[in-house]
N, C-alpha and C positions, 0 to 999 in steps of 0.2 A: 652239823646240820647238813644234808642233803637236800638235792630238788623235791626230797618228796614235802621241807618244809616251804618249801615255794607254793607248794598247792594249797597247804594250811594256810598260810598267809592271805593267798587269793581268795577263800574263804572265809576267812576271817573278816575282810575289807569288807568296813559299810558300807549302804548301797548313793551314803551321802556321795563319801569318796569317788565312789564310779562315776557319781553322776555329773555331767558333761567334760567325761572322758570316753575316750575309745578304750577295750580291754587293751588292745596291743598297747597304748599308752600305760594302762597300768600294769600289765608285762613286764615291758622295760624298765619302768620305776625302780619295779623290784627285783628285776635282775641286777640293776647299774646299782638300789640300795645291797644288795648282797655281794657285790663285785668289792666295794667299796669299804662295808662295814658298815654297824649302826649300832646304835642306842636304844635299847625298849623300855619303855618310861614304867614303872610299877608302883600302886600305891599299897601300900602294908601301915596299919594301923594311920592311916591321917598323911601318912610321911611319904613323899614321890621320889621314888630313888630309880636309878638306871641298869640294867643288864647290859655289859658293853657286849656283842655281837662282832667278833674279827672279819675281817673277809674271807669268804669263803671261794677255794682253788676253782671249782666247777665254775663258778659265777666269772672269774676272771677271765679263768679257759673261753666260754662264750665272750666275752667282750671281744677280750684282745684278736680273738679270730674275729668275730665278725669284722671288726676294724681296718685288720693286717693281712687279713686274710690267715688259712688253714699252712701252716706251716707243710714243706715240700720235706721229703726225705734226703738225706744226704747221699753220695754214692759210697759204693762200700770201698773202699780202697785196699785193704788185705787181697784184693784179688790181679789177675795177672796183669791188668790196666795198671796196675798204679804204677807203676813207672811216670806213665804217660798222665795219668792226673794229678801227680805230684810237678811234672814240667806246665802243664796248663795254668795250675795254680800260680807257678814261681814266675811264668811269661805275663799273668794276669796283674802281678805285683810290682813291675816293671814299670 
């Protein structure tokens, strides 16, 4: 599943549901239910069985950033510094 079934989803939601929510509220819902994983309830002949839904990476990807923030790059160390970012590390560890 991709963001694009995020948009389904947001379509799909009654308009009971929305009501006395803000969209952003129901945004996050279904970011943090997709982050998470979930259950889709289905009735087939009488009978209510579940679709289990895993969590999905993009859905994480957004949490864990908005949270922890955007992850920084690391420095490249193959270059003629490492020397010298190898002793800051081992000074750092001290």
């Amino acid at each position: 599943m991709d963001k694009g079934s995020l948009v389904e989803a947001i379509r799909r939601t009654s308009a009971e549901e929305v009501k006395g929510s803000s969209r952003i509220d129901l945004l996050a819902k279904l970011i943090w239910q997709r982050a998470l994983g979930w259950q889709e309830p289905v009735t087939e002949g009488g009978r209510e069985s579940f679709i289990e839904h895993p969590p999905e990476p993009w859905a994480i990807k957004l949490v864990m950033e908005y949270m922890e923030g955007t992850p920084t790059r690391m420095p490249d160390i193959t270059t003629d510094n490492s020397s010298r970012l190898l002793s800051l590390a081992a000074s750092a560890l001290k």
